[in-house]
KETI-690109 format. One record per residue: residue number from 1; residue in one letter; z, y, x of N, C-alpha, C, O in turn. Coordinates in Angstrom, 2 decimals. Layout:
BEGIN
pos code nc3 nc2 nc1 cac3 cac2 cac1 cc3 cc2 cc1 oc3 oc2 oc1
NUM A Z Y X Z Y X Z Y X Z Y X
...
# end
This chain:
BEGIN
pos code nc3 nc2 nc1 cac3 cac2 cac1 cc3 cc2 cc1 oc3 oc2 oc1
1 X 81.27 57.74 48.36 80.10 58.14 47.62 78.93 58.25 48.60 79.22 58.82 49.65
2 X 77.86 57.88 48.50 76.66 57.50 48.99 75.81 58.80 49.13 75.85 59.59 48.19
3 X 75.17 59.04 50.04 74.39 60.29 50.50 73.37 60.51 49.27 73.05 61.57 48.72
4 X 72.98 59.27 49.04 71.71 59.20 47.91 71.90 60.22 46.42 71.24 61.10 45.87
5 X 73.41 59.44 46.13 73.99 59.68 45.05 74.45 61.38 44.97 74.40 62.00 43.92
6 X 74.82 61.88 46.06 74.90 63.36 46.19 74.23 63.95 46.03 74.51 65.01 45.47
7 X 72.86 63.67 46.42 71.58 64.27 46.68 71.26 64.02 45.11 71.07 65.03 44.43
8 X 71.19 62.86 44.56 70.21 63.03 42.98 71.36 64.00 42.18 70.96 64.69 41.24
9 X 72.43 64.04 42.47 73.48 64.88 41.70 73.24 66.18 41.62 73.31 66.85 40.58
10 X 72.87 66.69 42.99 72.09 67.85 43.52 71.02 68.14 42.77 70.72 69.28 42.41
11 X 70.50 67.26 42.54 68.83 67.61 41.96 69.17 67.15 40.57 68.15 66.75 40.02
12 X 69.70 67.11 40.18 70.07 67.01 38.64 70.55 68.30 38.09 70.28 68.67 36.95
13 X 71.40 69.12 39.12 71.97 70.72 38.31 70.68 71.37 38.68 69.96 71.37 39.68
14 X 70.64 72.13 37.04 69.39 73.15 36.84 69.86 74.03 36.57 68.93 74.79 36.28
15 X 70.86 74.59 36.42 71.41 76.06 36.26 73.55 76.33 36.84 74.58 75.78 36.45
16 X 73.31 77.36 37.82 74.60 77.32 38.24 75.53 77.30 36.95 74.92 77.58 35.91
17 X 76.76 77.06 36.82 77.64 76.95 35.60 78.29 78.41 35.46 78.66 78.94 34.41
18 X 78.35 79.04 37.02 78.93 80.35 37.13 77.96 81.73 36.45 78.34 82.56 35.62
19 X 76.89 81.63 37.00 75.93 83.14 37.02 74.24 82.47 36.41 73.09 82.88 36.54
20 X 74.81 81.34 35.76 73.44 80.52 35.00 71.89 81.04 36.30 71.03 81.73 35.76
21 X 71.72 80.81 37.33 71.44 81.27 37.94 70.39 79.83 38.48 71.03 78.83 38.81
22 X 68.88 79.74 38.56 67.99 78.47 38.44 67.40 78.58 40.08 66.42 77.88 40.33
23 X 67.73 79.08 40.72 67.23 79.61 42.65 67.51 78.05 43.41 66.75 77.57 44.25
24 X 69.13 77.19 42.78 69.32 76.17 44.00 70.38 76.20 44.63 71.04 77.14 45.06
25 X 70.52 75.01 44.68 72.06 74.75 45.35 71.86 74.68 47.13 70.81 75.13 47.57
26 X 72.70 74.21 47.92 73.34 74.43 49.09 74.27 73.11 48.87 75.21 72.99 48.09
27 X 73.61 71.93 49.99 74.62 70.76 49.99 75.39 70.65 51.56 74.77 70.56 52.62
28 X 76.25 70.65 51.47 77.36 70.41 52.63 78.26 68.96 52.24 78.60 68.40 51.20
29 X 78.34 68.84 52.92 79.68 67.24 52.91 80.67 66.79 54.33 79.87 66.90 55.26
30 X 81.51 66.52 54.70 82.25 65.75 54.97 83.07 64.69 55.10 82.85 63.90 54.18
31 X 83.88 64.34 55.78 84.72 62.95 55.30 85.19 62.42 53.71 85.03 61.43 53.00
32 X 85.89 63.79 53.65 86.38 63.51 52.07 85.89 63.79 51.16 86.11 63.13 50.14
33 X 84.99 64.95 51.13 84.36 65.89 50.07 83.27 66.41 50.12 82.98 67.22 50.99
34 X 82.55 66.08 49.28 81.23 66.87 49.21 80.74 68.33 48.18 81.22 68.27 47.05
35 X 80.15 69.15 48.36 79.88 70.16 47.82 78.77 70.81 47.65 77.85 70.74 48.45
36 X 78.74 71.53 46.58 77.21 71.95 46.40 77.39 73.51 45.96 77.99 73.85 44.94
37 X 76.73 74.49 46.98 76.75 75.38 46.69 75.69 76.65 46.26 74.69 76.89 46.93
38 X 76.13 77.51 44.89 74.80 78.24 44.42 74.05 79.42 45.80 74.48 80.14 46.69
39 X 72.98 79.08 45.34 72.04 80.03 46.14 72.16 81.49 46.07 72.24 82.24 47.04
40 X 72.18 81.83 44.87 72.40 83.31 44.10 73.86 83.77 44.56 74.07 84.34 45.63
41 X 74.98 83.39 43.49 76.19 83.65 43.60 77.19 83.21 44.55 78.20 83.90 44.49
42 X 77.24 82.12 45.55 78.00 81.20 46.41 78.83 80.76 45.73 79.96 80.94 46.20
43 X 78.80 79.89 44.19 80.29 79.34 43.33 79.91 77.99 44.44 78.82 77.58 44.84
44 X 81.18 77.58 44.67 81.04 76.26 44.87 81.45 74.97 44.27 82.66 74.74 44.32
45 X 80.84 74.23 43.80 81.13 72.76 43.04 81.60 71.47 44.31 81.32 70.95 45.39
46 X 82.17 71.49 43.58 83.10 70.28 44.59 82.58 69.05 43.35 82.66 69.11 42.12
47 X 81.91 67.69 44.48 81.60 66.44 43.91 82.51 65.65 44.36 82.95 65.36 45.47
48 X 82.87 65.13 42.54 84.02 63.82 43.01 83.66 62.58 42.12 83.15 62.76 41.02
49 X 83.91 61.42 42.56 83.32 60.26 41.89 84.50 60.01 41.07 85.69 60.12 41.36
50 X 83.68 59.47 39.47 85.58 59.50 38.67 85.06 57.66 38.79 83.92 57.21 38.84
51 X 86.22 57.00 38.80 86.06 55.53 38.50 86.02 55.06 37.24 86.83 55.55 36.45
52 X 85.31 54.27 36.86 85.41 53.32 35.60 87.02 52.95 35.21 87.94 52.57 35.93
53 X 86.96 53.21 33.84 88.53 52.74 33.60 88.41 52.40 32.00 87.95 53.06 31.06
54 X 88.99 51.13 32.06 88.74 50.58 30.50 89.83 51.23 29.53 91.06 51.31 29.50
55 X 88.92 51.58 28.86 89.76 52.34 27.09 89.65 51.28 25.84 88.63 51.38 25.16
56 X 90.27 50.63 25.59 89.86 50.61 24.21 88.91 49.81 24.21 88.40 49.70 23.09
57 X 88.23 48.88 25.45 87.31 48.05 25.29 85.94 48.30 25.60 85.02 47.49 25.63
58 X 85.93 49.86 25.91 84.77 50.24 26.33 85.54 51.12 28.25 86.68 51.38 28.64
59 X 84.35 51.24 28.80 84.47 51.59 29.99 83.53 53.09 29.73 82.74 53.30 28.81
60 X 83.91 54.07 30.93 83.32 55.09 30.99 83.56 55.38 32.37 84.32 54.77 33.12
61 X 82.70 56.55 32.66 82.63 56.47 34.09 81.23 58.09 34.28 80.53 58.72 33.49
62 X 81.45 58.13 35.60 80.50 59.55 35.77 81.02 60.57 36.79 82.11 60.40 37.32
63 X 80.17 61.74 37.12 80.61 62.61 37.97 82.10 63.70 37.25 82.27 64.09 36.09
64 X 82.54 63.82 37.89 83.02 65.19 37.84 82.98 66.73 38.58 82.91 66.78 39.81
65 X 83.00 67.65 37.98 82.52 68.61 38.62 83.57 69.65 38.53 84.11 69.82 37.43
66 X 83.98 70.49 39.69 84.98 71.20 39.97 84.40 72.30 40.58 83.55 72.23 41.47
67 X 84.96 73.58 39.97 84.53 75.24 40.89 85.50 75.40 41.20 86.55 74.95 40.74
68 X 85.23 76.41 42.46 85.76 77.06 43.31 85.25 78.53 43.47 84.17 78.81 43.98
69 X 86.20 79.51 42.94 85.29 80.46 42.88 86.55 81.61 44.12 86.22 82.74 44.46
# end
């Protein structure tokens, strides 16, 4: 996953999911995993890329988002 793509992911959440909380995330990353963490509360969201996978003739595809609390 691409630095770019982390970053607009980043700037796409407008409210923590934990403490609805609008202050701002905290981006960290590494080899395997990247993460974004709240300003207010410290929940952390773990970013993972889901792959395209055909259903039925249609494809879908998108982030997924994981806490860590």
């Amino acid at each position: 996953m691409a630095l770019e793509e982390i970053e607009a992911y980043r700037r796409s959440l407008r409210t923590c999911p934990k403490c609805s909380s609008s202050e701002g995330f905290w981006l960290a990353s590494n080899r395997e995993r990247s993460y974004v963490q709240c300003k207010h509360c410290g929940a952390i969201l773990e970013i993972c890329e889901v792959f395209p996978q055909a259903e039925k003739g249609r494809i879908s595809g998108g982030f997924l988002r994981k806490l860590k609390f």
